[in-house]
KEKE-3310 file (N, C-alpha, C; in steps of 0.2 Angstrom, whole numbers, plus 5000, padded with zeros to 4 digits):
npx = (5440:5452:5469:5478:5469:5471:5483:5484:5476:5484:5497:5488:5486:5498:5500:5490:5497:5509:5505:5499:5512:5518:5513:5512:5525:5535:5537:5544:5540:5543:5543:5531:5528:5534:5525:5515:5517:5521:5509:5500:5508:5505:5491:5493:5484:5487:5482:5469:5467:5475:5463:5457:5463:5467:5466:5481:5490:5492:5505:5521:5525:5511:5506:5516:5525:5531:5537:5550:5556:5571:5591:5607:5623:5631:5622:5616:5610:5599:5596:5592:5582:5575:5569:5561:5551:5544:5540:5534:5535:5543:5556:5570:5579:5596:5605:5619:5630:5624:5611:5610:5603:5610:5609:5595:5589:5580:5566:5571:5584:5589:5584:5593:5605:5596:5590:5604:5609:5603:5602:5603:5605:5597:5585:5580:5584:5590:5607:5616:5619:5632:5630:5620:5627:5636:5628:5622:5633:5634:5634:5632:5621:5626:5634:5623:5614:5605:5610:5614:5601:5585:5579:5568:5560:5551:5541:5541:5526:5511:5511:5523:5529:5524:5530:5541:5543:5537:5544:5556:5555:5552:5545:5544:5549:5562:5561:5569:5576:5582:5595:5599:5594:5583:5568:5556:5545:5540:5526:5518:5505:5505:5502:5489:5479:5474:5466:5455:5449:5436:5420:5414:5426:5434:5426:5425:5438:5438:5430:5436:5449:5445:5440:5450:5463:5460:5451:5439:5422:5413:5400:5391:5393:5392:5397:5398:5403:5406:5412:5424:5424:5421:5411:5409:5396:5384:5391:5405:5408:5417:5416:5427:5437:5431:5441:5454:5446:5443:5453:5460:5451:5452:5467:5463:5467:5463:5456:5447:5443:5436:5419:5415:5402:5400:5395:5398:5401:5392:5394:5403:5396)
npy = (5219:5222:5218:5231:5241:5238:5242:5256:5259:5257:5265:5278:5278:5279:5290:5297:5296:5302:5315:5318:5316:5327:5338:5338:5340:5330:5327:5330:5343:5339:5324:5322:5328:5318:5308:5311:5310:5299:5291:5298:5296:5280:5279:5289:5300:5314:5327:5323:5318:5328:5336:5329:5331:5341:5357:5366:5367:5381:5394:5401:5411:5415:5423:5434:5447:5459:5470:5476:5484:5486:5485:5490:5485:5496:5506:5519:5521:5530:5530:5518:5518:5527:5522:5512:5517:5524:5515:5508:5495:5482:5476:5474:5468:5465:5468:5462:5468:5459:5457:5443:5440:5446:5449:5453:5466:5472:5482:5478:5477:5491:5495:5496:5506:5518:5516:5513:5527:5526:5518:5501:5499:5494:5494:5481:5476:5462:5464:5471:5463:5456:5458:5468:5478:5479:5483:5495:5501:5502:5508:5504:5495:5484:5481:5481:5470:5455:5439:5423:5425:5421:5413:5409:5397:5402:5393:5387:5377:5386:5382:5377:5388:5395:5388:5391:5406:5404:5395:5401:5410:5425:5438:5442:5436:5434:5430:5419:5416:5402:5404:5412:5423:5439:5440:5444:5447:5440:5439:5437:5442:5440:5427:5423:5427:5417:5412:5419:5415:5411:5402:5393:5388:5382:5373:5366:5362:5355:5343:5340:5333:5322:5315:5311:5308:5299:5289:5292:5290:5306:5310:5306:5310:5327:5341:5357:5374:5385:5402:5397:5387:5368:5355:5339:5329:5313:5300:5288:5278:5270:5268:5267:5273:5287:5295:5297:5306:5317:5322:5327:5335:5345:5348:5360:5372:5387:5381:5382:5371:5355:5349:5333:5324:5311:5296:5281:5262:5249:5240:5226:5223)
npz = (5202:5190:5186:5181:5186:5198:5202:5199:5206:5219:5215:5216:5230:5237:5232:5239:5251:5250:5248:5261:5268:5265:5269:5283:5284:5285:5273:5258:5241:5231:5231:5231:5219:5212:5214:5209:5196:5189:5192:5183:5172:5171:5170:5157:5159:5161:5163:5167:5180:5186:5187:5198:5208:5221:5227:5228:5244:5254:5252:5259:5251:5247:5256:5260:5262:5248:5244:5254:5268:5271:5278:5273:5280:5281:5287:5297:5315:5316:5301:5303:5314:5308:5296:5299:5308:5298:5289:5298:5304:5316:5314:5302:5289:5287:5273:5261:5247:5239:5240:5250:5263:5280:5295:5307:5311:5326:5336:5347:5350:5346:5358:5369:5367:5371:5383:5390:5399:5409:5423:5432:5446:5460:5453:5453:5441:5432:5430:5416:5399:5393:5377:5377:5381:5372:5360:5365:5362:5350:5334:5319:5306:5304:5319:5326:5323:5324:5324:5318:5304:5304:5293:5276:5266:5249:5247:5256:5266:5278:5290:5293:5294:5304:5313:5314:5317:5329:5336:5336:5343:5335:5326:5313:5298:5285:5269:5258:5244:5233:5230:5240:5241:5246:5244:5249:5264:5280:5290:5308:5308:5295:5293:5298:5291:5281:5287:5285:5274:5262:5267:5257:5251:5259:5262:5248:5247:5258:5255:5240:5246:5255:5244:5236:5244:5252:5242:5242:5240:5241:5241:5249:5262:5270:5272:5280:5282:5296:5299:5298:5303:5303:5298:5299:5291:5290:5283:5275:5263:5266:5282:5293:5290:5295:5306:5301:5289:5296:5301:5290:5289:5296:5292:5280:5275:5283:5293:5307:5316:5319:5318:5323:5315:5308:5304:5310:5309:5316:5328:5328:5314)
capx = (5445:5457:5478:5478:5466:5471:5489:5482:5472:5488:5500:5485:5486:5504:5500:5490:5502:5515:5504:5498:5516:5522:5508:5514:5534:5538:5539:5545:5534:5548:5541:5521:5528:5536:5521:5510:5521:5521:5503:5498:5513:5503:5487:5491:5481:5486:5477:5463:5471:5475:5456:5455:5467:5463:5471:5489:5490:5493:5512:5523:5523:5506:5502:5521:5525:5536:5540:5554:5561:5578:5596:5612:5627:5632:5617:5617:5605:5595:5593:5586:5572:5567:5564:5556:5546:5542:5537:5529:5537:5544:5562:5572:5582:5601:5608:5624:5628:5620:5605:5610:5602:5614:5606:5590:5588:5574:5566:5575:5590:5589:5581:5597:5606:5589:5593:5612:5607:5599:5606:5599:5604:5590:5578:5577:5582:5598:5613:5617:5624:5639:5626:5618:5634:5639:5621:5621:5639:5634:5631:5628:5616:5632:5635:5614:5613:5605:5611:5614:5595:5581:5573:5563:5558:5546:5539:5539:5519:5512:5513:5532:5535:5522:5532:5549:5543:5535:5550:5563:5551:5551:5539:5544:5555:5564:5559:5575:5577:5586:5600:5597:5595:5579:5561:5550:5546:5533:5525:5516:5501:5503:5500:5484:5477:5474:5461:5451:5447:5427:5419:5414:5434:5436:5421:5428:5444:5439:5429:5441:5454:5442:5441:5457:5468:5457:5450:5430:5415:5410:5395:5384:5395:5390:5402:5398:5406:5404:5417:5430:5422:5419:5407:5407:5390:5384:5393:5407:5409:5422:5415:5434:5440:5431:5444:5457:5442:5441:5460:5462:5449:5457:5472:5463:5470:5459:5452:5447:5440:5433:5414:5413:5397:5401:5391:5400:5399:5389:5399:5401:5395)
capy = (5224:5220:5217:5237:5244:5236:5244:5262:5260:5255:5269:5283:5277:5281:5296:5303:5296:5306:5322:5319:5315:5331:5346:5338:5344:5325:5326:5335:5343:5334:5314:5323:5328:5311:5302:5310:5309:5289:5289:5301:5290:5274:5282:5291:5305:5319:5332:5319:5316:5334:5339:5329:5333:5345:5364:5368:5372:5388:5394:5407:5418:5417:5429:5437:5454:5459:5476:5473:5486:5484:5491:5490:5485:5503:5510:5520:5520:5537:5528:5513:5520:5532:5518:5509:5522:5528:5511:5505:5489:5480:5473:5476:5463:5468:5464:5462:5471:5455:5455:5442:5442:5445:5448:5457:5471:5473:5488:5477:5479:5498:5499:5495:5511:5522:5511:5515:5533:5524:5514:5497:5496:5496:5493:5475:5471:5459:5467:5471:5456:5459:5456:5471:5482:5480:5485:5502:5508:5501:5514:5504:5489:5479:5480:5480:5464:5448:5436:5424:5426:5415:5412:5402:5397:5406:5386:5383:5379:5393:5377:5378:5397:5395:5385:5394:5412:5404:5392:5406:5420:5431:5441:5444:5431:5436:5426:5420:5410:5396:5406:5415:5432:5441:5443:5444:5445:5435:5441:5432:5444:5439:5420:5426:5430:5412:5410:5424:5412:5408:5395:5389:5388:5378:5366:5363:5360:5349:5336:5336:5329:5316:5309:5311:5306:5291:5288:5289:5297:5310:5311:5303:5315:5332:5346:5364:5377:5393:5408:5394:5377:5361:5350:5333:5324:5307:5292:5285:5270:5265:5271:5265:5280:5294:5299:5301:5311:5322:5325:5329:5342:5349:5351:5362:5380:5391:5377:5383:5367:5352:5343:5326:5319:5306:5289:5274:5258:5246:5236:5219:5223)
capz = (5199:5185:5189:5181:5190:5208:5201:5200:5214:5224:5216:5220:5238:5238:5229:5244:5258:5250:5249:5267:5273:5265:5272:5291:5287:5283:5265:5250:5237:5225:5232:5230:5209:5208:5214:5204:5188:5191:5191:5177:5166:5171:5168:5153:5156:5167:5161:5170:5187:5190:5189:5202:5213:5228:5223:5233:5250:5254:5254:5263:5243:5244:5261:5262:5258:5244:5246:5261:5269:5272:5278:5271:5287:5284:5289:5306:5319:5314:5299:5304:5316:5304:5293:5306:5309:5291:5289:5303:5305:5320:5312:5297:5287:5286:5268:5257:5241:5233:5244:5255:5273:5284:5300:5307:5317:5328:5339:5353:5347:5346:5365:5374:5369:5374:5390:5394:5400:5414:5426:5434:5453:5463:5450:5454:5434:5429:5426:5408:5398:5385:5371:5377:5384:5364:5357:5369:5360:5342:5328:5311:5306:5306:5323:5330:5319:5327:5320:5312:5304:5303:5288:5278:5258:5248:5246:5263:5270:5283:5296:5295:5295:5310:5318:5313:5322:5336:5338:5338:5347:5331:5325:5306:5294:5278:5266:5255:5235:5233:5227:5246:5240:5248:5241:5255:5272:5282:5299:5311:5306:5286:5293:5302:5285:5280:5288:5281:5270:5260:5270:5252:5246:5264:5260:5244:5249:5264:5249:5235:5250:5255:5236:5230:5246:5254:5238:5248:5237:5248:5239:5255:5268:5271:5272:5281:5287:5297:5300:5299:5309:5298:5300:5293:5293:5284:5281:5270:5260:5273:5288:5295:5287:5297:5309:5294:5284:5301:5301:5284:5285:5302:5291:5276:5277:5284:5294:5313:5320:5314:5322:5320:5315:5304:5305:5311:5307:5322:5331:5324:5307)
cpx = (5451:5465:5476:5475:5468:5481:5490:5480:5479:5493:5496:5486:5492:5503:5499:5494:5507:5515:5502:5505:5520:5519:5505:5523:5535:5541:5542:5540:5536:5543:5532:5521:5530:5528:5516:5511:5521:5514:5500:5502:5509:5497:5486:5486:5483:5482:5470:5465:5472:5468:5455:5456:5466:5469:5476:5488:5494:5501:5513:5524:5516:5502:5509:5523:5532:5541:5543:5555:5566:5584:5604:5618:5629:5627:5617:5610:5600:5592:5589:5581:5570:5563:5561:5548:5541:5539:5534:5530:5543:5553:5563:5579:5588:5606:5615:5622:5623:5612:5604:5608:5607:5613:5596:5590:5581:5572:5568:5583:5592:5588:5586:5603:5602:5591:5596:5613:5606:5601:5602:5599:5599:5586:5574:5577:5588:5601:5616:5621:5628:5635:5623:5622:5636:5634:5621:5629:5638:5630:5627:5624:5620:5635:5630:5613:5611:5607:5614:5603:5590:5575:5568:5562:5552:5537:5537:5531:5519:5514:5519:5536:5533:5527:5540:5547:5541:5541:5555:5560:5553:5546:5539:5552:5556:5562:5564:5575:5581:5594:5603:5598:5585:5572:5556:5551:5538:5532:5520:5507:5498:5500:5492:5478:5474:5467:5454:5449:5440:5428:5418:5420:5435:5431:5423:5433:5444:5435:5432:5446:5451:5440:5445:5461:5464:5452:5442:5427:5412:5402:5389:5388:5393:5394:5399:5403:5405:5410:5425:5429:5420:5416:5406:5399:5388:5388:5397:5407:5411:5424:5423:5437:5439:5437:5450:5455:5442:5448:5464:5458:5452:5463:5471:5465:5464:5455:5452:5447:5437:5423:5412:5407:5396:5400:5398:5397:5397:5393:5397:5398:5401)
cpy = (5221:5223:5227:5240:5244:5242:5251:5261:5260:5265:5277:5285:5281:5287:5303:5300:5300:5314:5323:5321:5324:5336:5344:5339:5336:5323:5330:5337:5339:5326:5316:5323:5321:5307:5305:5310:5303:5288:5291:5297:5284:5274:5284:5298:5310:5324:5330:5320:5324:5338:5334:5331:5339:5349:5364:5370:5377:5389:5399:5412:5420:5424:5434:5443:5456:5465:5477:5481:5484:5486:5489:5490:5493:5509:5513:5519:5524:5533:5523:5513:5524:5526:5514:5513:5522:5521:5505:5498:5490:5478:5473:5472:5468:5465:5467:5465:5465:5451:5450:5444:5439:5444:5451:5462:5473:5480:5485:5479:5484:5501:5502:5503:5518:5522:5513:5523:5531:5516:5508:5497:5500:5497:5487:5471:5467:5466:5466:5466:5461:5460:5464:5478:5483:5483:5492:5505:5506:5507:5511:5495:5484:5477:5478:5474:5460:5443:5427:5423:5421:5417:5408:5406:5399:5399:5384:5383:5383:5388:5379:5385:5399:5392:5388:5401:5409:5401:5396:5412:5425:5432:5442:5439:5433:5429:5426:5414:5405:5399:5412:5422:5433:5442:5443:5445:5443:5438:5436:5434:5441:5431:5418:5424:5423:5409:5416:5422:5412:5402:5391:5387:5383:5372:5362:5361:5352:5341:5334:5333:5323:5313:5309:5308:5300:5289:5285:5294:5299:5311:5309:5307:5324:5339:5352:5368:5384:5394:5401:5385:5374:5356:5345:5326:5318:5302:5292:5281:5265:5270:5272:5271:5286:5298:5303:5307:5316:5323:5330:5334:5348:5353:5357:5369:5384:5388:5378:5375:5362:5349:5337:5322:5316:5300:5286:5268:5254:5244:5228:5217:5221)
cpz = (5195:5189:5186:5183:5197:5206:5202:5205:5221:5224:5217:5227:5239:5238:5236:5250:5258:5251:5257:5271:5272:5268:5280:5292:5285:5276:5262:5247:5230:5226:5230:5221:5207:5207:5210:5197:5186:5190:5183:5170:5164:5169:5158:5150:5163:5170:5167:5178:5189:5191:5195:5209:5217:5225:5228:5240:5249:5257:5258:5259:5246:5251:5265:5258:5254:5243:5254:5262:5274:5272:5274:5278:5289:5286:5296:5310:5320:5310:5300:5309:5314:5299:5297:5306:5303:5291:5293:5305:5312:5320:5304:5297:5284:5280:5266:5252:5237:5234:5248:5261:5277:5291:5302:5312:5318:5334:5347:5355:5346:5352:5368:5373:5371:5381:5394:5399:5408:5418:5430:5441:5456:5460:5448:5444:5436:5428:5419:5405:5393:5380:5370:5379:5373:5360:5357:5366:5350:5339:5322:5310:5309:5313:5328:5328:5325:5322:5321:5311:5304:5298:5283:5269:5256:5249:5251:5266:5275:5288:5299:5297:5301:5315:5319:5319:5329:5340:5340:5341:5341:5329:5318:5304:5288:5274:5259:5246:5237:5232:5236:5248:5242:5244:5244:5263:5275:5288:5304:5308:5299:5287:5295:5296:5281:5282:5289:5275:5266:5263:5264:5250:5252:5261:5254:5244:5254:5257:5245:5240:5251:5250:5236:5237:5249:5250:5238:5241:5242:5244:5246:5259:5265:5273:5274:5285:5290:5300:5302:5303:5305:5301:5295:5298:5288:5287:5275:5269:5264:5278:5295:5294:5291:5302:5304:5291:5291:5301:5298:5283:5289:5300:5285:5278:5277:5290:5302:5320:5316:5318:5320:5320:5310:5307:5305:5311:5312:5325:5331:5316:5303)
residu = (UNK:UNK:UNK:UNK:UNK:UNK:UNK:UNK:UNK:UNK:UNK:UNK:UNK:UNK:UNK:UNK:UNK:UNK:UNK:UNK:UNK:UNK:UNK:UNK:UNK:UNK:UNK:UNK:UNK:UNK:UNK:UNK:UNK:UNK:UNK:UNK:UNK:UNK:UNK:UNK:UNK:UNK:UNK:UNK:UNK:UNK:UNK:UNK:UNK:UNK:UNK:UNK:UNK:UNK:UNK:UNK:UNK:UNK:UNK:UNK:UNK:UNK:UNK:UNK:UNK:UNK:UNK:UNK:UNK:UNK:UNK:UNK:UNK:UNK:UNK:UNK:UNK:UNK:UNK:UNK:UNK:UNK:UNK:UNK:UNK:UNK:UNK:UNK:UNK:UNK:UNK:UNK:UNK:UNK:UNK:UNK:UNK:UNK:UNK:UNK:UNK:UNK:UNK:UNK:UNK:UNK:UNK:UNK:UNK:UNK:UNK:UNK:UNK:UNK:UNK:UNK:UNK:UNK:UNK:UNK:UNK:UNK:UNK:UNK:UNK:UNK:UNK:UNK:UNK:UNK:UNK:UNK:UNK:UNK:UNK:UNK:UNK:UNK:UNK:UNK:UNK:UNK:UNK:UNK:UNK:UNK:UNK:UNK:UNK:UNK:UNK:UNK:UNK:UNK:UNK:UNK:UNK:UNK:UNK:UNK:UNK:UNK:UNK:UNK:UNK:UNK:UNK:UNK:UNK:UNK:UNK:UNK:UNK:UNK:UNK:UNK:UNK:UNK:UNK:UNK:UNK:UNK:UNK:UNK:UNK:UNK:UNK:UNK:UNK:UNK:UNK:UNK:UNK:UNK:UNK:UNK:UNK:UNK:UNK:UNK:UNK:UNK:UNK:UNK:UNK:UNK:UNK:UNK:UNK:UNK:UNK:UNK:UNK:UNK:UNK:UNK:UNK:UNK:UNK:UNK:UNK:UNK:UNK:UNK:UNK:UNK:UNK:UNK:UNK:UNK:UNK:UNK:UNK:UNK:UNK:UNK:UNK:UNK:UNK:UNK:UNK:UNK:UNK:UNK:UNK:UNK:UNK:UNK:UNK:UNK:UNK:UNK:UNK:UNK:UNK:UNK:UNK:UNK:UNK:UNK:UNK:UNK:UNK:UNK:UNK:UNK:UNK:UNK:UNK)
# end
């Protein structure tokens, strides 16, 4: 291998350590653009280098709903479970005149004056906390509001918005710009969807990773998959590598499961 080739060969490697470290919440997609701007420079050909490149993972635009509904603080509490109703949803993001999210209002939020009617002793519940003594006399969004909101970039992988609703026990996240005005909302449902995938578009995905980020020719490995399970069979170049090449398809979007039957190498060879 010539000094320029071992050079590529090195900043490749980096290439895929940066996209690996970033589609586990470690990285930027900024250090993923560096490093492949660094190579395609050195290179001289990008055009080249991104055909080879394995397509985007999937983000939190790409399975979030764009048509929001949503109340304004002086909304009352008629309005907000009609719209609820009318639209079928579980919570409803509470904005500013300049479409900041302010809070959310959820059909939790709404329960506790239904509630106050009915009294708790002797029903073996807790006693009403302040949070919810305030709830049961609120009239407008501004007052129902939880807050402050949790939300999440349109950029951000589904991993992290997964891990945002489960994190905070919500069930739907506004989805906000950089400027942190509203264009979406995400649910736990719309993350679901992901893996409603084509087993072909998962196979493809699971081999361009194992070329492009452990720089292996899958051509002697075998790739299937059914309703979402990946199967890798065969042998790589550098048999060393299968637990990686099993990780990395575990990680493809859509990707239920992996089976590992990929050769290893004797022991002591």
């Amino acid at each position: 291998m010539s000094r320029r080739d071992a050079y590529l060969d090195a900043m490749l490697r980096n290439l895929g350590a940066a996209y690996y470290q970033s589609i586990h919440g470690r990285g930027s997609p900024g250090t993923v653009a560096r490093a492949v701007e660094s190579v395609a420079s050195a290179d001289g050909s990008a055009a080249g280098l991104r055909s080879r490149w394995p397509g985007r993972r999937w983000r939190v635009r790409d399975v979030m709903t764009a048509d929001v509904a949503a109340v304004p603080t002086t909304a009352t509490y008629y309005e907000i479970a009609r719209l609820m109703s009318e639209r079928a949803v579980g919570a409803v993001p509470v904005l500013d005149d300049q479409r900041h999210v302010l809070g959310m209002v959820s059909e939790a939020d709404l329960l506790p004056r239904q509630e106050s009617r009915f009294g708790r002793r002797g029903t073996g519940l807790p006693a009403r906390t302040r949070r919810e003594a305030a709830q049961a006399a609120a009239r407008t969004a501004g007052q129902l509001m939880t807050t402050p909101p949790v939300t999440i970039h349109p950029d951000a992988p589904l991993g992290a918005a997964a891990r945002q609703l489960n994190g905070r026990h919500v069930r739907r996240m506004p989805v906000v710009g950089s400027s942190g005005r509203l264009i979406g909302i995400v649910s736990r449902r719309d993350l679901l969807s992901v893996f409603l995938r084509p087993d072909d578009d998962i196979a493809a995905d699971v081999r361009a990773i194992v070329a492009d980020i452990l720089l292996e020719d899958s051509g002697a490995m075998t790739v299937s998959v059914h309703d979402g399970m990946i199967t890798l069979a065969g042998s790589l170049s550098s048999p060393e590598l299968a637990p990686a090449a099993v990780r990395l398809a575990g990680d493809v979007d859509g990707a239920v499961g992996v089976i590992d039957r990929l050769e290893r190498a004797p022991l002591g060879a």
